[in-house]
N, C-alpha and C positions, 0 to 999 in steps of 0.2 A: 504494500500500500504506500504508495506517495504521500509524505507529508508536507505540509505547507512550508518546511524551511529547507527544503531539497533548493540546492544552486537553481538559480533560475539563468534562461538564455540571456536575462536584460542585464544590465546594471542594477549591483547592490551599493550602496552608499552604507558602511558603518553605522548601527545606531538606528537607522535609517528603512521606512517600509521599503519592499521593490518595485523597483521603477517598471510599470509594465509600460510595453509598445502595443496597443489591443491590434491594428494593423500587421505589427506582425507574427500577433499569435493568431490572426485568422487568416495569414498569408500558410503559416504551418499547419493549422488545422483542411486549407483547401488542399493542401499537397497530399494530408494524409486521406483523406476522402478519393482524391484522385487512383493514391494506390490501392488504397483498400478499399474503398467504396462508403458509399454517406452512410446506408446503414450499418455495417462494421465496421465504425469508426465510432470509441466513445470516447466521452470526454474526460475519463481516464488518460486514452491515450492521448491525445491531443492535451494534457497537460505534463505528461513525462515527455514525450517529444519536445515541447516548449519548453522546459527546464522550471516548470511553476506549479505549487502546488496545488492542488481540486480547489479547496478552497478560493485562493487566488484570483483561479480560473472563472469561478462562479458568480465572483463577485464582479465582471465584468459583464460574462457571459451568461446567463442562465440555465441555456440550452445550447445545441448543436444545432438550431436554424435560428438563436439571435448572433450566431456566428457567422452564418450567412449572408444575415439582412443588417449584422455590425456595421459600423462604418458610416449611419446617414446623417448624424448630426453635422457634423462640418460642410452638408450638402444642401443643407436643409437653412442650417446656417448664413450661408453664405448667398443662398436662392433669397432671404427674407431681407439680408440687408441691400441688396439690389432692388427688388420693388420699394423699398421703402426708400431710398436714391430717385426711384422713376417717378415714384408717388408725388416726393415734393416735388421735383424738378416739372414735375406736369404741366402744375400752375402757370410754371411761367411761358412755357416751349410748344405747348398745344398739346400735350403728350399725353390728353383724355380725351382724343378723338380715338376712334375704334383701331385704326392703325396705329398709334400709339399706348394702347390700351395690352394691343398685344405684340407690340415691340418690347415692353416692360417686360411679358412672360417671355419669349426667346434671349431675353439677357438673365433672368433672372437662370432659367434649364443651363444656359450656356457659362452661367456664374457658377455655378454648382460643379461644372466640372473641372473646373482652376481648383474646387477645391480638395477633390480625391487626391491624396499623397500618393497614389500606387494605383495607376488606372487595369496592371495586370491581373492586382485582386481581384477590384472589381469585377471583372472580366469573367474572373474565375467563380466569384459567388452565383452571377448570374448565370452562368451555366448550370450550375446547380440546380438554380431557381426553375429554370425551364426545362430540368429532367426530371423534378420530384414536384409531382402536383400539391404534395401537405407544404411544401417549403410557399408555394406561387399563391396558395390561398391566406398566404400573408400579408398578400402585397396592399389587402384596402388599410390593415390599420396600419402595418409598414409607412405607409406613405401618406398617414392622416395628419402629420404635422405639416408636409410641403402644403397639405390639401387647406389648411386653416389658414397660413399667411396668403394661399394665391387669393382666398375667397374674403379674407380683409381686406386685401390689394384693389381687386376688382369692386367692390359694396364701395372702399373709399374713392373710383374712378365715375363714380352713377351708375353701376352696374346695379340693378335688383338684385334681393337677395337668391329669387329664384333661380334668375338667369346666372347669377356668380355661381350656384351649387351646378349650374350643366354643364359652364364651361369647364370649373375647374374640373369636375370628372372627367370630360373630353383632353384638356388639358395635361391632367395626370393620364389618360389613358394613352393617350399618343406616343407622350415622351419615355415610360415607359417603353411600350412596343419598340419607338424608336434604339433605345437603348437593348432590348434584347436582342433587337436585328443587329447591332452593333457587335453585342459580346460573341452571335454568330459566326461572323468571321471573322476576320486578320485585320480590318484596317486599326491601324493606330489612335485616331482621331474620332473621338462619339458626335462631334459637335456637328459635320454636315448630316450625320441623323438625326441630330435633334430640331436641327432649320427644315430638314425637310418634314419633319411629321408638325411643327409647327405652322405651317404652309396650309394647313385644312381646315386650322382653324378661324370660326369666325364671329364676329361680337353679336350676338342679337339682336337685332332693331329694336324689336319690345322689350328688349331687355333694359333700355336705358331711361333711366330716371329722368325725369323731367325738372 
């Protein structure tokens, strides 16, 4: 049994808790999935391979699919501070006309991905994601923080609130797909998939507040 003060892969500082990298204990957990496969892979092993103990592990991790879907805060992040950049700058540039409404969301998708340290993990969870249906039926609460700031974003442009909950689904539904077609194959860059599945989207007419 692994204990929690087993050497870990990261930096220890004397004195000092361990410094985890979660990035790269979920770069080691996709490696070990890869050889062994997602369901004989536990999170036993995926913390002795990591050099950390269960405990550790847990406290990041909960399971072996928020290992997966790890990683979205700094995306989610980084997506909220750009609409909220678009949002004031509106005022003054035009940028709550419908073209501008969703130029905000294609910077906002496109901000998100400056912010992935490691676009290979990525790469690699989403592959997961789309060969194990229980991992993909994650993906609405997965993805219900981006879904909160786009549908602030849009209410604060005159969008209704009806109209903001269709977009942003459509929204999130896109850029997803975009992003699996992505992890599909070889290209390097997610970002002309995400301009092009942005591309279908469109403001409501009725949607906009008066």
């Amino acid at each position: 049994m692994l204990s929690d003060d087993a050497k870990p892969a990261v930096a220890r500082s004397t004195g000092r808790p361990v410094s985890i990298d979660p990035d790269a204990v979920a770069g080691v957990a996709l490696r070990l999935f890869a050889e062994n496969g997602y369901e004989r892979t536990s999170m036993e092993d995926i913390a002795r391979e990591a050099g950390i103990g269960r405990k550790s592990l847990y406290r990041y991790f909960p399971s072996k699919a928020d290992l997966v879907w790890g990683g979205m805060e700094p995306v989610v992040e980084a997506s909220g501070w750009e609409l909220e950049k678009v949002r004031v700058a509106g005022t003054s540039d035009g940028g709550t006309s419908d073209g501008g409404i969703l130029a905000g969301l294609r910077a906002a998708a496109i901000a998100g991905v400056s912010a992935i340290p490691d676009l290979s993990v990525t790469r690699g969870r989403l592959r997961l994601i789309a060969e194990h249906p229980e991992l993909a039926s994650r993906s609405y609460d997965a993805l219900a923080p981006q879904r909160d700031r786009a549908r602030l974003y849009l209410v604060a442009q005159g969008v209704s609130e009806s109209a903001a909950g269709y977009l942003c689904a459509a929204y999130l539904g896109a850029t997803f797909e975009a992003w699996m077609q992505w992890a599909a194959g070889t290209d390097a860059d997610p970002v002309p998939y995400l301009l092009e599945s942005m591309a279908v989207l469109r403001v409501p007419a009725a949607g906009r507040g008066g």
